[in-house]
N, C-alpha and C positions, 0 to 999 in steps of 0.2 A: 875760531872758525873750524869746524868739524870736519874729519875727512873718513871719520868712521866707516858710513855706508860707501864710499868709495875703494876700500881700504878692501870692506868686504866684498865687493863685488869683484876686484882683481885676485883675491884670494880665491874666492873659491870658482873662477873663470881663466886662472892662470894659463892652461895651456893657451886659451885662445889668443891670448892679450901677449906671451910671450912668440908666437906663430907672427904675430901682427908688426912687434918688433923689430924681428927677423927680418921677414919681408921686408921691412920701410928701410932698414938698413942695408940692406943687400942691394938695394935701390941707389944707392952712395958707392958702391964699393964692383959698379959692374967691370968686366974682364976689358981690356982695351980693341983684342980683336973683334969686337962683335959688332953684328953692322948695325952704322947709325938708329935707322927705323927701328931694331929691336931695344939700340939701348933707350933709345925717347920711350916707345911704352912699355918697358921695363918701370923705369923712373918713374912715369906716370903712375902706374901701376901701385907702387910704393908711395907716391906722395895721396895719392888714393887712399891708402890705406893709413896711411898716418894721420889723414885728416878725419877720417872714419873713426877711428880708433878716440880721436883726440874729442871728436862730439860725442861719441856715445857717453865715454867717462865725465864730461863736461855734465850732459843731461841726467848721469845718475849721482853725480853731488849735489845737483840742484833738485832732484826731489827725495833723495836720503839725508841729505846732509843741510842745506840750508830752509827745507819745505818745514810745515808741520806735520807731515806723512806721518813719523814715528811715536806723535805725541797720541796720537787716534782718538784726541776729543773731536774731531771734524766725522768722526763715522756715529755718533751721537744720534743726528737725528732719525736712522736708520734701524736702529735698533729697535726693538719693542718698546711702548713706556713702561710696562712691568720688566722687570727683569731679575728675575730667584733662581734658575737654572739655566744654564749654555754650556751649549759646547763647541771648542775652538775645533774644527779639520784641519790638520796641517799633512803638508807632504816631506815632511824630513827636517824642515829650519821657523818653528813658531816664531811668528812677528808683533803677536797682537797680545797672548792672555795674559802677559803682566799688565799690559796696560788695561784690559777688562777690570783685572782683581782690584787695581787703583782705584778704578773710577767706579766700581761697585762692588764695594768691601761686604758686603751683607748678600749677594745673589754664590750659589754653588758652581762650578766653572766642573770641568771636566775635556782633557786634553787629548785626542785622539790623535792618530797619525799614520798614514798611510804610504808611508813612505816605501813599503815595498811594490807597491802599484807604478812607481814611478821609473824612469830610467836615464835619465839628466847625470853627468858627471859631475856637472858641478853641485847637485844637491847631493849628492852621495860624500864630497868634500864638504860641505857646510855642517852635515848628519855626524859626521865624523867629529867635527870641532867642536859638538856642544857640550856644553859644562856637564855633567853626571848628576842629575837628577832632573835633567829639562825635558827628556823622552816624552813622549806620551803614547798612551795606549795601544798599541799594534790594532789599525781595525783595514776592511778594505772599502773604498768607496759604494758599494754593494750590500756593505754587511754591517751599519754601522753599531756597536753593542751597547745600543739604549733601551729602553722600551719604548714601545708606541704613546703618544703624547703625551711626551714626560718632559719636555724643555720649551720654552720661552723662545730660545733665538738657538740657530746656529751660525757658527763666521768662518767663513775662510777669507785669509787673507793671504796676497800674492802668493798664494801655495796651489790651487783646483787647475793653472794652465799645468803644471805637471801631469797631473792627467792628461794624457797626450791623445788619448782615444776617446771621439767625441761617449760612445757609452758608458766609456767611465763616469764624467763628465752628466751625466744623464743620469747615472745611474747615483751619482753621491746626491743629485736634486731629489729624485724617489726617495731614498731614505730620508734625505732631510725632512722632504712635505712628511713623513712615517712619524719622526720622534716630535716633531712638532707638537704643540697644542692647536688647538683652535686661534687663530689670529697669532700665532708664530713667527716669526719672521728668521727665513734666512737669507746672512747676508755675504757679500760676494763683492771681495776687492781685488783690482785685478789691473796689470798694464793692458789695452785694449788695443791692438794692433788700430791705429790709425796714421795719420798723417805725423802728427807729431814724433809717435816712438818709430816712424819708416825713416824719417830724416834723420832721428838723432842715432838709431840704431844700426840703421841697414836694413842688409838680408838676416840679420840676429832678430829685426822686429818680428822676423815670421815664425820664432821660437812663441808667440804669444797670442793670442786668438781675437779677431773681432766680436765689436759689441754684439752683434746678433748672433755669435755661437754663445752670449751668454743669456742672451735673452730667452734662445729657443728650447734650452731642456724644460721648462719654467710652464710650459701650456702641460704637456705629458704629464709631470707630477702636480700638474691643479696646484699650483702656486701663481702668484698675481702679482705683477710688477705695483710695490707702492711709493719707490723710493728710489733716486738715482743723484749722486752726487760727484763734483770731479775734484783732485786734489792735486793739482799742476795738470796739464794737458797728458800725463803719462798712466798717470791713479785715476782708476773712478771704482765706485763702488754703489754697488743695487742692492735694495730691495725686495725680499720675494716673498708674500704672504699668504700663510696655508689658511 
């Protein structure tokens, strides 16, 4: 039983999860003078938070660790049926182009990364951890350094909510529909702030964007919803065709 993607998520979110600790412990350990009513939601407070704490990590073993999220044959049908050239957009921690190269040993891949667009703590610890030769291309969501309809598909996965600014976000979809071909697809996995990641997350689910912030850069750059899949109630992933 795997605890890998859990493993990673407290690593490279550590202050918060160590903050969260803290509090739920301090929640055990209040002064004796204090009056009743503060220590009850003090306590509260802490037991709050540990129970918080205790779903979130719950719900990300269950779609890192025990899901098929990481195996990304389930993003299959979204893909172009041709596929000779792609390129992965990451923001700092690539999820996906080993698993591309896998599952189509014969198309060209090319790795981009825009990690300087972004400004997440935790991805700046993840960007740090990677093995030395996993980088990829410094580009920005604005500029990405392809030619105009030179690629098959583009993919970001759990990486475009770094883009914290809907333009950015707007602006990596221009490009895309740009290096596209004709009938290109890119595609677009993502936690989608609903009901499921509000419960298991909290107030962290609002670090992640609703379905329709990702539907709506998609009319501007003339790209056409043809595909939409979910991978546990946390993952889903569209299709967008130039």
């Amino acid at each position: 039983m795997s605890t890998t993607g859990v493993r990673r998520v407290v690593a490279f979110n550590w202050p918060k999860y160590a903050a969260a600790a803290l509090l739920a412990a301090g929640g055990t350990a209040l002064p004796g003078r204090l009056p009743t009513p503060v220590r009850r939601a003090l306590r509260t407070g802490a037991a709050l938070t540990a129970a918080g704490t205790a779903a979130s990590l719950a719900a990300s073993w269950w779609v890192y660790d025990r899901s098929a999220l990481y195996e990304w044959g389930w993003i299959r049908p979204l893909l172009p049926a041709r596929l000779h050239r792609h390129a992965v957009v990451t923001t700092g921690l690539d999820e996906v182009s080993g698993a591309l190269r896998r599952q189509h040993p014969a198309a060209r891949g090319v790795l981009l990364d825009c990690y300087r667009d972004t400004v997440s703590g935790s991805i700046r610890r993840a960007h740090r951890g990677q093995a030395p030769g996993h980088a990829g291309w410094p580009c920005r969501p604005d500029a990405l350094p392809l030619g105009t309809g030179s690629l098959d598909a583009v993919v970001t996965a759990l990486a475009a909510h770094e883009l914290r600014r809907p333009a950015q976000r707007a602006a990596l979809y221009a490009e895309a529909a740009r290096v596209l071909r004709p009938g290109g697809r890119l595609v677009v996995v993502e936690h989608p702030r609903n009901a499921a990641t509000i419960a298991a997350f909290g107030p962290g689910a609002w670090h992640f964007h609703p379905r329709r912030a990702w539907l709506r850069p998609a009319g501007p750059a003339r790209l056409r919803l043809v595909g939409e899949l979910s991978m546990t109630p946390f993952v889903r992933g569209w299709a967008f065709q130039r």
